[in-house]
C-alpha positions in Angstrom: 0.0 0.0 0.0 1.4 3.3 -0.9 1.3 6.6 0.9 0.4 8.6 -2.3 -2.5 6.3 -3.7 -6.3 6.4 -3.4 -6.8 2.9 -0.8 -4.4 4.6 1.5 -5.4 8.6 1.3 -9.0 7.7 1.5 -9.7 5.0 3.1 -6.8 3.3 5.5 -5.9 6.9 6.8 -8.7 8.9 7.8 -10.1 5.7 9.2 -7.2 4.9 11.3 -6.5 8.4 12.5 -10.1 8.7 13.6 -10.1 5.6 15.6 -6.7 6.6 16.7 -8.0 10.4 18.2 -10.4 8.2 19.8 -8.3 6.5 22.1 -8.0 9.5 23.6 -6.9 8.4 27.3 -5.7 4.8 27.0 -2.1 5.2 26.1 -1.9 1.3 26.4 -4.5 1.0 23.9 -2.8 3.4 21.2 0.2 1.4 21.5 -1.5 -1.4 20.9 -3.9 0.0 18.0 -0.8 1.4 15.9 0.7 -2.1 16.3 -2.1 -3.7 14.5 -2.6 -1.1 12.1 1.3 -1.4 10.9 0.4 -5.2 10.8 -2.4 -5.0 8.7 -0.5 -2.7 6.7 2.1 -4.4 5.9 0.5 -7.6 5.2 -1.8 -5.9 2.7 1.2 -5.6 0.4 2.9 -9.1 1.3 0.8 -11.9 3.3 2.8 -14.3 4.0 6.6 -12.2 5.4 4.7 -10.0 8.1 4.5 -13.5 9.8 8.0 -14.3 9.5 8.9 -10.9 11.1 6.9 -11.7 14.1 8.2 -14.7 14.6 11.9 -13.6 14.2 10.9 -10.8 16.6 10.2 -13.0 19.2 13.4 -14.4 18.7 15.0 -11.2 19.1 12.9 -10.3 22.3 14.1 -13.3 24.0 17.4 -12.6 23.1 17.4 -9.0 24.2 16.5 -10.4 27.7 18.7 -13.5 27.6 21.9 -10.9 26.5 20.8 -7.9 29.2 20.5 -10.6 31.9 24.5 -11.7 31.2 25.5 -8.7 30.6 26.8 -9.2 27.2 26.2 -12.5 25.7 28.3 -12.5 22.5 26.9 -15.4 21.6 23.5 -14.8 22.0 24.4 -11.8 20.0 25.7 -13.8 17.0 22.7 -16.1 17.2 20.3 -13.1 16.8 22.1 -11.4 13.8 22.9 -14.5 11.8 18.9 -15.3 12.0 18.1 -11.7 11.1 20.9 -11.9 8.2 19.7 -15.4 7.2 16.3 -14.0 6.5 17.8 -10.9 4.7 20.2 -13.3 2.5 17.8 -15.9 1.6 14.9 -13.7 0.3 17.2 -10.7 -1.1 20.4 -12.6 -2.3 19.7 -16.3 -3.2 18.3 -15.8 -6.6 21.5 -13.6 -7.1 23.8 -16.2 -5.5 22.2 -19.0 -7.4 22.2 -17.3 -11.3 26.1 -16.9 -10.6 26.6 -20.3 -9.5 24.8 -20.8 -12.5 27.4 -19.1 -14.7 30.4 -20.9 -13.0 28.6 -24.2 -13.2 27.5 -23.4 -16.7 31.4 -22.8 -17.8 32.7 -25.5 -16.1 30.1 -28.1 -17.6 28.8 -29.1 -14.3 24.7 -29.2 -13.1 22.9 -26.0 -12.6 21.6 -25.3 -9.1 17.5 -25.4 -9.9 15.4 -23.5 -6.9 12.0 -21.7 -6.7 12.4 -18.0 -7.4 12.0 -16.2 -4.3 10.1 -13.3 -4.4 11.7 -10.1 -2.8 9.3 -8.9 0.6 8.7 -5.4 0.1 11.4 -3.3 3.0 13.0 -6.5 3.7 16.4 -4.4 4.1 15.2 -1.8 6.3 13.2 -4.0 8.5 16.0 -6.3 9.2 18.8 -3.5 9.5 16.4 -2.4 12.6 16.2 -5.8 14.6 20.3 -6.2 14.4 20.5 -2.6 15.5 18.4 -3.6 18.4 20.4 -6.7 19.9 23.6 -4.7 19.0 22.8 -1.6 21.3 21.3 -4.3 24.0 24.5 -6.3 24.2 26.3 -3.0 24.1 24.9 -1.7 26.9 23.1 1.3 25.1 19.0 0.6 25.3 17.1 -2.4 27.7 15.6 -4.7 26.3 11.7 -3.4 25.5 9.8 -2.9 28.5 7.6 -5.7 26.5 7.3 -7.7 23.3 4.1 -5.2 22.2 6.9 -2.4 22.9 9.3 -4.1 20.6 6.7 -5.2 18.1 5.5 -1.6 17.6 9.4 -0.3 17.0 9.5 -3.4 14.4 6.7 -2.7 12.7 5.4 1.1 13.3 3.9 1.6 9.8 5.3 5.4 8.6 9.0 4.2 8.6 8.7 0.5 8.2 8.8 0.3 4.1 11.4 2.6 3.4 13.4 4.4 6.1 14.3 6.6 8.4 16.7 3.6 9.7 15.6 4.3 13.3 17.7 2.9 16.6 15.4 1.8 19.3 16.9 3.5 21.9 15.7 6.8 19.4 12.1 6.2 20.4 11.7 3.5 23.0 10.9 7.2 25.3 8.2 8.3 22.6 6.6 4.6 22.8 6.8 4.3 26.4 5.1 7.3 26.9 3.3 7.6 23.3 1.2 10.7 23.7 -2.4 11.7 22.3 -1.4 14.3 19.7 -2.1 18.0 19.4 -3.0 20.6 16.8 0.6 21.4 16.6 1.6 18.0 15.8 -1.3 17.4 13.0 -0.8 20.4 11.4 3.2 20.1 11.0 3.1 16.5 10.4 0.2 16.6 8.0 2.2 19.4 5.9 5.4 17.5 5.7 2.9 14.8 4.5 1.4 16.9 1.9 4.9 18.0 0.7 6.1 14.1 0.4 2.8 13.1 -1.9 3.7 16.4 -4.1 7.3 15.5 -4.2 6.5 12.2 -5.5 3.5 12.4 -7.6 3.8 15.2 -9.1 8.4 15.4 -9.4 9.7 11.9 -9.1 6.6 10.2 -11.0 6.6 12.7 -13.8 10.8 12.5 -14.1 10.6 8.5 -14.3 9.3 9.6 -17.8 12.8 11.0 -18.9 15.2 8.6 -16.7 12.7 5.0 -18.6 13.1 6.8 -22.3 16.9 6.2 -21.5 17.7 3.3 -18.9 14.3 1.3 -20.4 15.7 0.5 -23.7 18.8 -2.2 -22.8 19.6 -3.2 -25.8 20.4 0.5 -27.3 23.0 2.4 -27.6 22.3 5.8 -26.3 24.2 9.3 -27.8 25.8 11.8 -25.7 22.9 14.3 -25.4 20.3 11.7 -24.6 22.7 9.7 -22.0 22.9 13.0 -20.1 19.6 13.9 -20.0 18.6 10.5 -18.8 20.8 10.6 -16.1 19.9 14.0 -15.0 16.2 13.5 -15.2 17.2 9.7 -13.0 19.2 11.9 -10.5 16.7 14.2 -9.4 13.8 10.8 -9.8 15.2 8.9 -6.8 16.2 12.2 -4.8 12.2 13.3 -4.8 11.2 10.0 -5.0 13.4 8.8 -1.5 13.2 12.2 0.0 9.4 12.1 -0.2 8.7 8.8 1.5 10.9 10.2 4.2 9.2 13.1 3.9 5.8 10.9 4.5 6.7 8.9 7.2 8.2 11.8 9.4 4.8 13.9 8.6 2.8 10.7 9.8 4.8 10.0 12.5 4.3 13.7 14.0 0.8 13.1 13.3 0.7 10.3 15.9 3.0 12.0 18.1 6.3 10.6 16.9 9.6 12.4 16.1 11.5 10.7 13.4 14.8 11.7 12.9 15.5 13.8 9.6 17.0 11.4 6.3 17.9 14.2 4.2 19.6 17.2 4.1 19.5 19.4 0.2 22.1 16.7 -0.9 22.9 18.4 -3.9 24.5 21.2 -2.6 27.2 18.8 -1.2 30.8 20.1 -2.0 32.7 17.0 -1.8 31.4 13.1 -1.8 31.7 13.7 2.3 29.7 16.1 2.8 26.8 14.3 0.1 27.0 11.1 2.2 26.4 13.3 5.3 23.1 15.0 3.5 21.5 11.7 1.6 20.1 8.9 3.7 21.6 10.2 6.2 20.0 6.9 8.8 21.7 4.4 6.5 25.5 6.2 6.9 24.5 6.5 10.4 24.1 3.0 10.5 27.2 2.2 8.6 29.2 4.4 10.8 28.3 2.7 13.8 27.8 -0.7 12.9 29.9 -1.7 10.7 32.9 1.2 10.1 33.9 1.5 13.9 33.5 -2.3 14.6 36.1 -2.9 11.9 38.3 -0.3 13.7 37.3 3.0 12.8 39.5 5.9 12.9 41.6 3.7 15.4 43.4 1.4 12.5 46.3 3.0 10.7 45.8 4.9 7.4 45.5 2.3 4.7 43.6 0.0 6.9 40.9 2.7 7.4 40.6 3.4 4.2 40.3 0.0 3.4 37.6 -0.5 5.5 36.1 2.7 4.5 35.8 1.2 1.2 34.6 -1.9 2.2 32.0 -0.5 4.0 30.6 1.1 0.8 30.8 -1.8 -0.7 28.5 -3.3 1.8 26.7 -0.7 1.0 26.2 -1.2 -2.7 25.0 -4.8 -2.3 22.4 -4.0 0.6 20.9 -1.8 -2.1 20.9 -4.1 -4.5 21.3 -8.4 -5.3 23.1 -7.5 -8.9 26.7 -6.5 -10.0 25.6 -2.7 -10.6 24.7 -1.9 -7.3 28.4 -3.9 -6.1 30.0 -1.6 -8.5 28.0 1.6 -7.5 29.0 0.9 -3.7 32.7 0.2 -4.7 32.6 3.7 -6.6 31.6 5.6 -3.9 33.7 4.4 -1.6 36.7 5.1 -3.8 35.9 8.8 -3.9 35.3 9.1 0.0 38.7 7.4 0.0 40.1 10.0 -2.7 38.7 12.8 -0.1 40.5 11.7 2.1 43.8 11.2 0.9 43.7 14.5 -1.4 40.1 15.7 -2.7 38.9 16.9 -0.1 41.7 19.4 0.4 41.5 20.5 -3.8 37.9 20.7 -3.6 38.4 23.2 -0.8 40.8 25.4 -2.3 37.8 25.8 -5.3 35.1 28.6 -4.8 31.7 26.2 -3.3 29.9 26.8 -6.5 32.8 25.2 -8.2 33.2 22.3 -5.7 29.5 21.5 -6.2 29.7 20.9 -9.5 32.3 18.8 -9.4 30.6 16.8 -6.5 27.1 16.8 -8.4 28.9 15.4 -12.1 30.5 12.6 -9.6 27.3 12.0 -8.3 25.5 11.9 -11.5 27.9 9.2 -13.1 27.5 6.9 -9.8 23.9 7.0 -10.6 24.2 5.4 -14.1 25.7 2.0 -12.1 22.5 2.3 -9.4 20.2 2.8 -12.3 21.4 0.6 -15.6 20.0 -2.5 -15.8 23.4 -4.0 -15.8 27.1 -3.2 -16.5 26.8 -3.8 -20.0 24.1 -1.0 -20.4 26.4 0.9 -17.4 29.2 0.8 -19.3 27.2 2.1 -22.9 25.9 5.1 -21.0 29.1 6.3 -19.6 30.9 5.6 -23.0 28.2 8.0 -24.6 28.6 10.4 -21.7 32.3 10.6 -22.6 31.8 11.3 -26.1 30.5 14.3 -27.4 30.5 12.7 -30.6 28.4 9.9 -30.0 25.7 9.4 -32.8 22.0 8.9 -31.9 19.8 6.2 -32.2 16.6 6.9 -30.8 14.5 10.0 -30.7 15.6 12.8 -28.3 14.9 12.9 -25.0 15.9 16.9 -24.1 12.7 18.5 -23.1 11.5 21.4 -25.1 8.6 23.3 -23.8 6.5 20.3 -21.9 5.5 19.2 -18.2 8.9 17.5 -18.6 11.1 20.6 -18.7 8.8 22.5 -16.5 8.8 19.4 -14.1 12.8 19.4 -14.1 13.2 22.8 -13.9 11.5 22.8 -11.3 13.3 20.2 -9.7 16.7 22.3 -10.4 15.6 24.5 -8.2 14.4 22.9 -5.1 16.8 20.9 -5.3 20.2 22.3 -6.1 19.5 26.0 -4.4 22.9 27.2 -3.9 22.0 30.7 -5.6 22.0 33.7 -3.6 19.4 34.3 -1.0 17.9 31.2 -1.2 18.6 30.0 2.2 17.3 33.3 3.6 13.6 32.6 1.4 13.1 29.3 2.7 13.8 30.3 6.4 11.4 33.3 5.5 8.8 30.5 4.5 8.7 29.0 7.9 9.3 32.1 10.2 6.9 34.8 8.4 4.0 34.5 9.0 2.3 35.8 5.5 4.6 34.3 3.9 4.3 31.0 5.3 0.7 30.9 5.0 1.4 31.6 1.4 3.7 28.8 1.6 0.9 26.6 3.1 -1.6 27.5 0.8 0.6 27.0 -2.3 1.4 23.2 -1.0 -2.7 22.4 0.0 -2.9 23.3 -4.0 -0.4 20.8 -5.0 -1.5 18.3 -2.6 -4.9 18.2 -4.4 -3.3 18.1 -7.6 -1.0 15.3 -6.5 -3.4 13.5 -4.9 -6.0 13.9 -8.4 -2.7 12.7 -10.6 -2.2 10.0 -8.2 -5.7 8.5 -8.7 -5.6 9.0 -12.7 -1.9 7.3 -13.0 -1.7 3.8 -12.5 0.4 2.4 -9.5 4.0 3.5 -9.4 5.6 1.9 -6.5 8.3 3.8 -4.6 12.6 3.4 -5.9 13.8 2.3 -2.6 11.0 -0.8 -2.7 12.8 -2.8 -4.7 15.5 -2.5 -2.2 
């Protein structure tokens, strides 16, 4: 079920937030509402996985208590993550694993592997990424165990974030659970604007984009020239910035709507001067979580040089493939981990010495070639796209896709501007938006009017599932 379309806006919503408001003095019975809410949700798009969570949650609430009671438990620790990682590797990886078996067995003249496809639960990644992050901070001392398995349940499966993000650590929100309040005017009306700003980023930016990025990375088997190869990439880099941006956007507006602060996942990426500072703007919960779970484990900023950048690159490799079960998305993690590398060991230092403007650029044409590997189909097509990108000369074989006077160009224009704003003044606009008070109603009233038009293009269109689903 999707935030933007017409099951959810009109029916699951306004139904749920009623019953919700009417709970108005059993904080128990909130809890316990949202829990089975999420559940429903999330089994309306995939029946049979909610189940498995549950049951691998109990596993992890017994755990939790087994680890807190002896005060570590390594391994009770390493019992819990291998089951979370054996769920995440058998239903995200083992098609991938088995097709490259395949290959080798094919070459070497030996029996293919022959299994059931198994079909990919919808925010299998992020779900699982949560319950490790759990028993880690237990063991480590950082969070209790939940005060009970409902308390634990609803951090598994509270419904805003659970699809697609913010990555959220429970020790983040066990206080808002424990204590999960009735929520005011203030809290409706800011989280149902941030709402109304995520379904107008998506519907009406990322949605009408995909329309650019699929005339280029939808046709395989052609070879694309330089102008087209360009423009699709352009039109795919600012696609998954609204499209991610506004689920985040979503689930922070419906979390404040029930109360709930959900940490921020984005930060105007594209105004990032060097590949640090992008990494510290986009999915910001994810490099958290990398930072924290898997960089400083391996040693950190404790190792010597080359071993830290080692592991610095191998964390983005890790990276690449929890994004992704194919080689692009191996390749995409491995090429942003050689640039946060380069920053360190010299970029960093040139891209300073450059005015901002300058250094943006620079960071934003980086950015734009690691998208062709997180996009293309495969390296093949990859590697044709950046070849044409290279070469101004490159002939054309399909019609153009550079916009000339449609929704398209308007739409990306658009999206130039919101999203790459470092012109002059406006920083000072948008903090004019939120602390004037004409202004801002202005503001307001200008995003109620998209809303409606989102919301009427999201009930024409047919169903077009969020990026970071697939992943």
């Amino acid at each position: 079920m999707l935030f933007s379309e017409p099951l959810f806006l009109f029916v699951f919503l306004p139904s749920f937030y009623a019953v919700y408001l009417l709970l108005n003095r059993r904080q128990g019975g909130r809890i316990g509402f949202v829990l089975l809410a999420s559940f429903a949700f999330y089994a309306w798009s995939d029946p049979f996985f909610p189940f498995l969570v549950l049951a691998s949650a109990g596993l992890d609430h017994l755990l939790a208590r087994a680890i807190a009671r002896r005060g570590g438990g390594r391994l009770l620790l390493t019992v819990g993550v291998l089951q979370n990682l054996g769920i995440l590797v058998w239903f995200k990886y083992a098609n991938f694993l088995v097709d490259n078996l395949d290959q080798v067995l094919t070459a070497t003249g030996l029996p293919l592997v022959e299994i059931a496809r198994v079909a990919l639960p919808v925010g299998v990644s992020f779900v699982v990424f949560e319950k490790i992050t759990y028993l880690v901070d237990v063991h480590r001392g950082l969070t209790p165990p939940a005060g009970s398995f409902v308390r634990y349940l609803f951090y598994v499966f509270f419904f805003p974030k659970l699809l697609a993000g913010p990555i959220i650590k429970y020790h983040d929100i066990a206080g808002q659970i424990d204590a999960l309040p009735r929520p005011g005017w203030d809290d409706f009306a800011a989280g149902f604007l941030r709402f109304m700003l995520g379904v107008a980023k998506k519907t009406l930016i990322a949605d009408t984009l995909a329309r650019g990025a699929d005339m280029m990375f939808g046709e395989p088997g052609a070879a694309p020239g330089f102008s087209n190869a360009w423009w699709g990439v352009l039109f795919f880099t600012f696609q998954i910035y609204f499209d991610f941006s506004a689920y985040s956007d979503m689930a922070i507006g419906l979390a404040r709507m029930l109360g709930v602060r959900l940490a921020e996942n984005f930060n105007m990426p594209y105004i990032a001067a060097s590949m640090t500072e992008f990494w510290h703007r986009w999915h910001i919960s994810l490099t958290s979580w990398i930072r924290e779970y898997l960089y400083i484990p391996l040693g950190g900023n404790r190792v010597t040089p080359s071993r830290r950048y080692a592991n610095l690159w191998i964390c983005f490799l890790a990276s690449g493939l929890w994004h992704g079960a194919a080689w692009n998305f191996v390749a995409w993690g491995a090429y942003n981990g050689a640039f946060l590398v380069l920053d360190r060991l010299f970029l960093l230092r040139l891209l300073g010495r450059l005015p901002p403007v300058v250094a943006n650029l620079i960071t934003f044409g980086i950015v734009m070639v690691g998208w062709v590997l997180f996009r293309a189909t495969s390296l093949a097509q990859a590697g044709d796209i950046l070849a044409a990108m290279a070469n101004p000369w490159a002939a054309e074989t399909r019609l153009g896709i550079m916009p000339t006077g449609d929704v398209l160009a308007a739409t990306l224009a658009a999206a130039l501007i919101c999203a790459a704003p470092r012109l002059p003044g406006f920083a000072r606009l948008r903090d004019l938006a939120v602390t004037a008070p004409r202004l801002g109603l202005a503001v307001q009233t200008g995003l109620a009017v998209l809303f409606i038009c989102a919301v009427g293009k999201a009930v024409a269109d047919p169903f077009t599932p969020f990026l970071y689903f697939r992943f």
